[in-house]
C-alpha positions as CSV (number, residue, x, y, z in Angstrom):
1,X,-0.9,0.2,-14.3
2,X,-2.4,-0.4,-18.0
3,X,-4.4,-3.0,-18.9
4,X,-5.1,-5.9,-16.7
5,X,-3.6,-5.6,-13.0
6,X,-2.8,-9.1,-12.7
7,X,-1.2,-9.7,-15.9
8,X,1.3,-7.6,-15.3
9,X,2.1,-8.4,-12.1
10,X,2.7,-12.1,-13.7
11,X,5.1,-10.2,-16.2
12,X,7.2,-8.5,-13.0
13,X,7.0,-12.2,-11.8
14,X,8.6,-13.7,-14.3
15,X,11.1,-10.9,-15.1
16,X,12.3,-11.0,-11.4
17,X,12.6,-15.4,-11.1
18,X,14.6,-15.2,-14.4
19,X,16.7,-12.7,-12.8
20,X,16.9,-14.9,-9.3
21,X,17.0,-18.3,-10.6
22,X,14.3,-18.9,-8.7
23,X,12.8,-22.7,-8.7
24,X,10.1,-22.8,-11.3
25,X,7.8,-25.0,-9.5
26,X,7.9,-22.0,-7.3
27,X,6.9,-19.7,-10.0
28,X,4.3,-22.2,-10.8
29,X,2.9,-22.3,-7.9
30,X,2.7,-17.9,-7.7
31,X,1.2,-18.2,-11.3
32,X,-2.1,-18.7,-9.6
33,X,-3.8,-17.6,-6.3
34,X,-4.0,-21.0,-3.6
35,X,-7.3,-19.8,-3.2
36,X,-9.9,-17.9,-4.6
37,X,-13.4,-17.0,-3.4
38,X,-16.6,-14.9,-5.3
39,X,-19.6,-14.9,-3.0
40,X,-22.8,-12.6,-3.0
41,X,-24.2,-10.2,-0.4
42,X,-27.6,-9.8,0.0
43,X,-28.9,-6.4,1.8
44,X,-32.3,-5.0,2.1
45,X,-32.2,-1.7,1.4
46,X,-34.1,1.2,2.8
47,X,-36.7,1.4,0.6
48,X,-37.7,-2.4,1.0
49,X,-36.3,-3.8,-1.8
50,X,-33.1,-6.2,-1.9
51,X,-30.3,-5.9,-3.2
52,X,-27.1,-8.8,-4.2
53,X,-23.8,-7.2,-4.2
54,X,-20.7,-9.2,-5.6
55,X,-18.2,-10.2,-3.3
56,X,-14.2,-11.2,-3.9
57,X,-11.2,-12.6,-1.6
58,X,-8.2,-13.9,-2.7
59,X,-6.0,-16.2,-0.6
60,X,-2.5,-15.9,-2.6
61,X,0.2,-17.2,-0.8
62,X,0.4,-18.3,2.1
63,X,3.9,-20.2,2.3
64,X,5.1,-17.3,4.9
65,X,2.1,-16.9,7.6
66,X,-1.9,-16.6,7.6
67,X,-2.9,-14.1,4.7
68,X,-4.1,-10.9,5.5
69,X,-4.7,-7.4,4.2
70,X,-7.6,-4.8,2.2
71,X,-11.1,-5.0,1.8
72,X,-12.0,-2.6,-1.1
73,X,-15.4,-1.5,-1.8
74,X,-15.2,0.2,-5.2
75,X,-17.7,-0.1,-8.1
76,X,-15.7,-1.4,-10.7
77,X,-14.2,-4.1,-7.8
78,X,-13.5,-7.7,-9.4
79,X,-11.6,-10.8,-9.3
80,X,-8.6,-9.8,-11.3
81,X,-8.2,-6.9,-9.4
82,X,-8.2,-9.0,-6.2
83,X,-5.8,-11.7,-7.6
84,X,-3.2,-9.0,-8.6
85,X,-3.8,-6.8,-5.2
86,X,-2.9,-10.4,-3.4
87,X,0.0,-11.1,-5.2
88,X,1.4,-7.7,-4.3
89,X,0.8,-7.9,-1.0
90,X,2.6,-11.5,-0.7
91,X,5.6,-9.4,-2.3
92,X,5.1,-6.5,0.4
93,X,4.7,-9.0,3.1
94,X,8.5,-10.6,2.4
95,X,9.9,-7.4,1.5
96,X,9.0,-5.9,4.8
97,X,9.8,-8.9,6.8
98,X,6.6,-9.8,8.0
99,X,5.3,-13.5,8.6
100,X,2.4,-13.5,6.6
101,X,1.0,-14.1,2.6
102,X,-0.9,-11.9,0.6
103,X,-4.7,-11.4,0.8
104,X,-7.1,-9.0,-0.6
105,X,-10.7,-8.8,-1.7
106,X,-14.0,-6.7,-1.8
107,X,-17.0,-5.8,-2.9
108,X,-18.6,-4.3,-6.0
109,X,-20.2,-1.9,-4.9
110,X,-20.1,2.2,-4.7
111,X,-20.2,2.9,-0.7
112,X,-21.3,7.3,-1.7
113,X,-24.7,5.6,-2.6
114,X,-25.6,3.4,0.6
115,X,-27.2,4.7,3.8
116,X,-24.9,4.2,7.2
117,X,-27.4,1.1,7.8
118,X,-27.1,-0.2,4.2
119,X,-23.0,0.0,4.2
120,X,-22.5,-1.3,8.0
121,X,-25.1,-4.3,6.8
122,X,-23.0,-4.6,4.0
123,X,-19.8,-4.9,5.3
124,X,-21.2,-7.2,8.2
125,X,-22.5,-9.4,5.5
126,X,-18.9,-9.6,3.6
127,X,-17.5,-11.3,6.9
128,X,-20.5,-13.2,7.7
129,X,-20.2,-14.5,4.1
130,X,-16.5,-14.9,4.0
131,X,-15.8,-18.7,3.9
132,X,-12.6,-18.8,5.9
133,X,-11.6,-16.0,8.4
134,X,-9.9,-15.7,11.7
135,X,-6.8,-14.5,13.5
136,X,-4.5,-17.7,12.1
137,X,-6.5,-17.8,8.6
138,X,-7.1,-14.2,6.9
139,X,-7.0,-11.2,8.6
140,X,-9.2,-8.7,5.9
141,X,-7.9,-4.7,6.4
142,X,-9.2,-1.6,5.6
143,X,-8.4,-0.2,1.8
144,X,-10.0,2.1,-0.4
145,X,-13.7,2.5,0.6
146,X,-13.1,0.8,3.9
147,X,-11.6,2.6,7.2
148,X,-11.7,2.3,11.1
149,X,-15.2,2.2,11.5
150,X,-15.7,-0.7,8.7
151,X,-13.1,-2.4,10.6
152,X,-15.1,-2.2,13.9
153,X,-18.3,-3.6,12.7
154,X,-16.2,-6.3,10.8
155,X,-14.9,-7.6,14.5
156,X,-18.1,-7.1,16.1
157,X,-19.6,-9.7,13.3
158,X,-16.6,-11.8,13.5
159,X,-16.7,-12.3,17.3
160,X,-20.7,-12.3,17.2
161,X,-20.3,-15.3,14.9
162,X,-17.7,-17.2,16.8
163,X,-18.8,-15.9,20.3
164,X,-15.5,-14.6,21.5
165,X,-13.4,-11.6,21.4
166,X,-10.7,-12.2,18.6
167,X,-9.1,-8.4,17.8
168,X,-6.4,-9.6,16.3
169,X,-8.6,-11.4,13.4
170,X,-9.4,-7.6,11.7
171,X,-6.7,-5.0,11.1
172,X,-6.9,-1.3,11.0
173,X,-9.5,-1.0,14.0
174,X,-9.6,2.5,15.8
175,X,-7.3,2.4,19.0
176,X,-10.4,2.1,21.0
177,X,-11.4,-0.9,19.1
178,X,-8.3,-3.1,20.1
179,X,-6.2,-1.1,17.0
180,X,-3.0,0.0,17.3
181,X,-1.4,3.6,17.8
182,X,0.2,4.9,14.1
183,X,-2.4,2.5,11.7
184,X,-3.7,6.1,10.0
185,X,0.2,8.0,9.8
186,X,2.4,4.3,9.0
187,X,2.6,4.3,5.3
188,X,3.6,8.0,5.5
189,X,6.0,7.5,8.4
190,X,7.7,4.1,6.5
191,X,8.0,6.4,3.2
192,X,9.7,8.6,5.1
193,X,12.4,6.4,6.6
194,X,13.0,4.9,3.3
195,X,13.5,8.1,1.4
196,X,15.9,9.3,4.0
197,X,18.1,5.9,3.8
198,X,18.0,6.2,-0.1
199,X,19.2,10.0,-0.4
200,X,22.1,8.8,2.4
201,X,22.9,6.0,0.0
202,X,22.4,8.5,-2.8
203,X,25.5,11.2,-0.7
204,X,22.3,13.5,-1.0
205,X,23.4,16.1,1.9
206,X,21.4,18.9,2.8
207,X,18.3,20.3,2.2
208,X,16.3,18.9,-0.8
209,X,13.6,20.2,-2.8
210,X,10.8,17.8,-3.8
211,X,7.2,17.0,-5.3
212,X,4.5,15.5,-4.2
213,X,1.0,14.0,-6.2
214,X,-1.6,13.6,-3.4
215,X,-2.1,15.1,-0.6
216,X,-3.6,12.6,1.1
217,X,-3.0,10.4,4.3
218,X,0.1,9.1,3.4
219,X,1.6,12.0,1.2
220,X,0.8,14.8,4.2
221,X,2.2,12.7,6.7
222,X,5.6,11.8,4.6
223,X,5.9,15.6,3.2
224,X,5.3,17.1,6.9
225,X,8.2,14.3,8.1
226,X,10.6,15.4,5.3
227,X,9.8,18.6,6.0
228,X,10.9,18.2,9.7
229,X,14.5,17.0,7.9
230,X,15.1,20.0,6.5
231,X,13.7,19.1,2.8
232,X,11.7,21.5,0.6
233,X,8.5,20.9,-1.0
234,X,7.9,22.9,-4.1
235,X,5.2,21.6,-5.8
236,X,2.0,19.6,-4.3
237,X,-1.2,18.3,-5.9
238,X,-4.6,16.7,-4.9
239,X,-7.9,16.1,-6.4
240,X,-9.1,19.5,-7.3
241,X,-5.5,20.5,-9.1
242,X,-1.9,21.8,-7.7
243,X,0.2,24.4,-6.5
244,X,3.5,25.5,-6.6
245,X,6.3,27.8,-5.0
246,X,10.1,27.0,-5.8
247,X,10.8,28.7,-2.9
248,X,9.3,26.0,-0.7
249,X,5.8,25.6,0.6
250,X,5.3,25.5,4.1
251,X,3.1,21.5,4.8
252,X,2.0,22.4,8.0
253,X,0.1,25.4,6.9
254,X,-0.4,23.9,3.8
255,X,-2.1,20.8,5.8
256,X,-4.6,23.8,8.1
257,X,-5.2,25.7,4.9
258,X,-6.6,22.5,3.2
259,X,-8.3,21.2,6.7
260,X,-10.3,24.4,6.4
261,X,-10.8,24.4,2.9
262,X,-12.9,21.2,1.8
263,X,-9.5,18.8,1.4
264,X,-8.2,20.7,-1.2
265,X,-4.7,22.8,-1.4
266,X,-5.7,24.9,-4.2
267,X,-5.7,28.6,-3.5
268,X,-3.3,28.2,-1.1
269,X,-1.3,31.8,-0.3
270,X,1.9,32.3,-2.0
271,X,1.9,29.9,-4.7
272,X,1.2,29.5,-8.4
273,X,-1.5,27.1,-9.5
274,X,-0.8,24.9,-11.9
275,X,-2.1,21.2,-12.8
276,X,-1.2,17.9,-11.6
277,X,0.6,16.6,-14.3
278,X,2.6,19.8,-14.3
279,X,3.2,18.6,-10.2
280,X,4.8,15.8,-11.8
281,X,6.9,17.9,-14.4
282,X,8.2,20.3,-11.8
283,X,12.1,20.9,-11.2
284,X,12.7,19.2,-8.3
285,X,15.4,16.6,-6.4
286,X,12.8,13.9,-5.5
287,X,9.0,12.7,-6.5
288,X,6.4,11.5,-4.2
289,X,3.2,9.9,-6.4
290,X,1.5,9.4,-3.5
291,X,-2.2,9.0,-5.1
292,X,-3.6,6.6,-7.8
293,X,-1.5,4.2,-10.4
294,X,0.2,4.7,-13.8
295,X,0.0,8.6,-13.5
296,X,3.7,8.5,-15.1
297,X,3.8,6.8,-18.5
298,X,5.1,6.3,-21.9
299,X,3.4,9.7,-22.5
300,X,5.1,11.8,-19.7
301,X,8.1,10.1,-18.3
302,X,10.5,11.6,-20.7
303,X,9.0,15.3,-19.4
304,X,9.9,13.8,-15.2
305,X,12.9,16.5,-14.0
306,X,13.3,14.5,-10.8
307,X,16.0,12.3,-10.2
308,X,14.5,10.0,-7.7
309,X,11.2,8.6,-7.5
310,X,9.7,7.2,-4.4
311,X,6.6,5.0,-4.7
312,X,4.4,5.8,-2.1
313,X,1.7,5.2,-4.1
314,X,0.6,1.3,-6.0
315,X,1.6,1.3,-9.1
316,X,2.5,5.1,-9.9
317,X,5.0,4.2,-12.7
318,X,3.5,2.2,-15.6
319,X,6.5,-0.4,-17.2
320,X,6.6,1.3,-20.2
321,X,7.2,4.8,-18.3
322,X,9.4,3.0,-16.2
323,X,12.2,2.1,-19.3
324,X,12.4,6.0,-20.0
325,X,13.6,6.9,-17.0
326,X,16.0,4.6,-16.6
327,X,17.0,5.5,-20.0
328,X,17.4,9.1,-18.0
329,X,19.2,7.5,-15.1
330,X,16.3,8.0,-12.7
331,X,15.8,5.5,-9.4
332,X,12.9,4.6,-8.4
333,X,12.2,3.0,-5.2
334,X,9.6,0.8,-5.7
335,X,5.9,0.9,-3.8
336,X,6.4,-3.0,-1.9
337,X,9.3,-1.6,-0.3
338,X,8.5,2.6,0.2
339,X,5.1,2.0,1.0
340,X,5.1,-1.2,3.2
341,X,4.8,0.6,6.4
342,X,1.2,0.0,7.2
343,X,1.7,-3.9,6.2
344,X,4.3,-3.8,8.9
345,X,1.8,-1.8,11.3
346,X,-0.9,-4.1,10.6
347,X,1.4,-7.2,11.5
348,X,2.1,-4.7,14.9
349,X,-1.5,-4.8,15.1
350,X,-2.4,-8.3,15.0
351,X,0.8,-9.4,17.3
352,X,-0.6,-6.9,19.7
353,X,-4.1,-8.1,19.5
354,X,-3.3,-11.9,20.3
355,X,-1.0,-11.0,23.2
356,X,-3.3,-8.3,24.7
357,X,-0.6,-5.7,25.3
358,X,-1.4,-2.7,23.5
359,X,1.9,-1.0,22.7
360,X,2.3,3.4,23.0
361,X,2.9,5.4,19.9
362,X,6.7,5.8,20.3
363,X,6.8,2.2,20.6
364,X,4.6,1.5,17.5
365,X,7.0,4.1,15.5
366,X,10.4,2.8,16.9
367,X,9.1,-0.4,15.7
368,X,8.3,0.5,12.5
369,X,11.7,2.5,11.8
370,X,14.0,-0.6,13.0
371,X,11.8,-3.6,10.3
372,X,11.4,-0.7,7.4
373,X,15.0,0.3,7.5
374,X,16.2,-3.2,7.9
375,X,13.9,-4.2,4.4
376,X,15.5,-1.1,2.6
377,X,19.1,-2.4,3.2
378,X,17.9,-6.2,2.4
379,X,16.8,-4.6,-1.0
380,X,20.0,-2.3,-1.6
381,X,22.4,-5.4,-0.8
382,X,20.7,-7.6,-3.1
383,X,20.7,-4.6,-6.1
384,X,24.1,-3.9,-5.6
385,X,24.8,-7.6,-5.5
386,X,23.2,-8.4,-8.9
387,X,23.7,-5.0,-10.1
388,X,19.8,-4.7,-10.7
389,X,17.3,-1.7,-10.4
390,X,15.4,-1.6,-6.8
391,X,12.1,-3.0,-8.3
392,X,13.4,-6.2,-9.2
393,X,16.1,-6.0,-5.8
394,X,13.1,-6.2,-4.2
395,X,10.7,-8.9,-5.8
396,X,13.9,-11.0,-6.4
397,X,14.4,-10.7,-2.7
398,X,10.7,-11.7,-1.5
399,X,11.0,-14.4,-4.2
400,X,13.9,-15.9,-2.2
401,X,12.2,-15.9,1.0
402,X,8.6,-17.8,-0.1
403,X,11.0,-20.0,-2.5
404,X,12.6,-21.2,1.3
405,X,9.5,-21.2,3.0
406,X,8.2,-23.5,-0.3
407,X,10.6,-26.0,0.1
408,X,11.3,-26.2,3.5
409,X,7.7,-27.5,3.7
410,X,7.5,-29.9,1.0
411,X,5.4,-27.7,-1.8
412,X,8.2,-27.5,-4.1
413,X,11.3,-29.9,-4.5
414,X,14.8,-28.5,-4.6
């Protein structure tokens, strides 16, 4: 998002209690993490030697439920980036209705250079190492550099260590590792329910044309659903560069073409490459940055044709980008409310886990559709109350709730 991570999610912070009135003992109290740890990993590595990875979790909030969320292994991984990644997630977690505060951590380290055995003793050493953990504590997820199988061997550790089954102490565990149905296709199913609520709130009828920047888990699965709703893509990027077609490219083909083709969607029949900040720049109804942050700036937002911007990506819009298209008139649905759908998966998860009934995929989705929808309308009311972009409708909202939860149990006086 430019610069350092956490300061600006301070700024957005601030900007949004101003806005609320929220209790500044409360914003005192979100100025800092509640808890913070930095611990080391030793591994011996194949070759004999050892090595002493750096290790980061962040406990931010935790006035709404036991924290939970990523564990992201990354080179360039550090403490800043865990405290900002927290925060957010203690916004996502109120936004989406979900009973929990905001954790995240991980490890410094770059997972393409580790064997199978170093990486699994790795990640077995973050839990071991972790200095609080457990179902009604922190519940680490999967993030970037993490996945199912990292989430397996973190639950085998856990429960080795405590010497009982816990599943619902890790999230984003295969199905046959006490997971639940959806965790790989939820952020892309909840972006999808958002973006239909907005363009009926919008009186967008019909078939609309959109863009999308990564074709990835979560923009594949939302472009495929929109696709199903009669919506156009036009434009599509990933990795290796883009394509386009204004008369509509077809995402299930699209998605077998790139199975088949190393990932990527370049070369795909029909359409007209072009780069991916000309994906951004394309004529088009809606945008779906579904990839990395601040790929729309100062630099490019005035160039953005799109008149609706859906943030299924962290961070896609940078605050300085973000004043020119309003300038322009664009919306932008923010990333803690359009992308929230695996937070709400992963609370599916754990509820599942400490109950022991695993629920079926249309029960997982139904689910999903009901709490997403209900957070997009808690957002709306409260923009269209304080007549205030969907960005700050949204942290003001969460604001509200952990203020509650704050004072109701004594942290913060009224």
């Amino acid at each position: 998002m430019g610069g350092n991570p956490f300061e600006t999610s301070l700024k957005t912070l601030h900007e949004a209690a101003e806005i609320g009135h929220i209790n500044p003992e409360v914003v005192r109290l979100l100025e800092q993490p509640k808890r913070q740890f930095e611990f080391t990993i030793p591994v011996r590595m194949d070759d004999g030697h050892l090595e002493v990875f750096q290790a980061f979790r962040v406990h931010y909030c935790d006035a709404l439920g036991q924290v939970k969320n990523g564990v992201r292994v990354v080179p360039n991984m550090d403490m800043d980036t865990a405290k900002a990644l927290g925060f957010w997630m203690t916004i996502k977690h109120a936004v989406g209705g979900i009973p929990a505060g905001g954790g995240k951590g991980g490890i410094k380290a770059d997972p393409s250079k580790l064997s199978r055995r170093e990486y699994e003793a790795l990640i077995r050493g973050f839990i071991r190492n972790l200095p609080m953990k457990g179902a009604w504590v922190d519940v680490p997820g999967a993030d970037i550099g993490t996945h199912g199988r990292t989430q397996a061997w973190m639950l085998d550790e856990l429960e080795s260590i405590q010497g009982f089954h816990s599943p619902a102490a890790i999230n984003d565990k295969p199905v046959e590792a006490n997971g639940t149905e959806l965790s790989r296709e939820a952020t892309g199913h909840g972006a999808f329910y958002v973006t239909r609520e907005v363009l009926k709130d919008l009186g967008w009828e019909g078939s609309k044309t959109f863009a999308l920047q990564g074709f990835g888990n979560v923009g594949r699965v939302a472009s495929e659903l929109l696709q199903q709703a009669g919506h156009k893509l036009v434009a599509v990027s990933d990795i290796f560069g883009g394509i386009a077609n204004p008369d509509g490219i077809d995402v299930f083909e699209l998605g077998k073409y790139a199975d088949s083709h190393g990932g990527s969607v370049k070369g795909f029949p029909g359409c007209k490459e072009i780069t991916t900040p000309e994906v951004l720049e394309t004529e088009c109804d809606f945008l779906l940055p579904a990839a990395v942050q601040s790929v729309i700036h100062e630099g490019n937002a005035d160039r953005i044709k799109a008149k609706l911007i859906m943030e299924c990506a962290n961070g896609p819009v940078t605050p300085e980008g973000e004043k020119i298209l309003y300038a322009k008139g664009v919306t932008i649905i923010p990333d803690v409310l359009t992308n929230c759908g695996s937070a709400i998966v992963c609370s599916f998860e754990r509820t599942q886990g400490l109950t022991d009934q695993y629920w079926d995929r249309e029960t997982v989705r139904a689910k999903l559709e009901e709490r997403i929808v209900k957070s997009y309308h808690e957002v709306a009311m409260v923009a269209k109350e304080l007549n205030i972009n969907y960005r700050d409708a949204a942290w003001v909202g969460a604001l509200k709730k952990i203020e509650k939860a704050m004072v109701l149990r004594g942290w913060v006086w009224e």
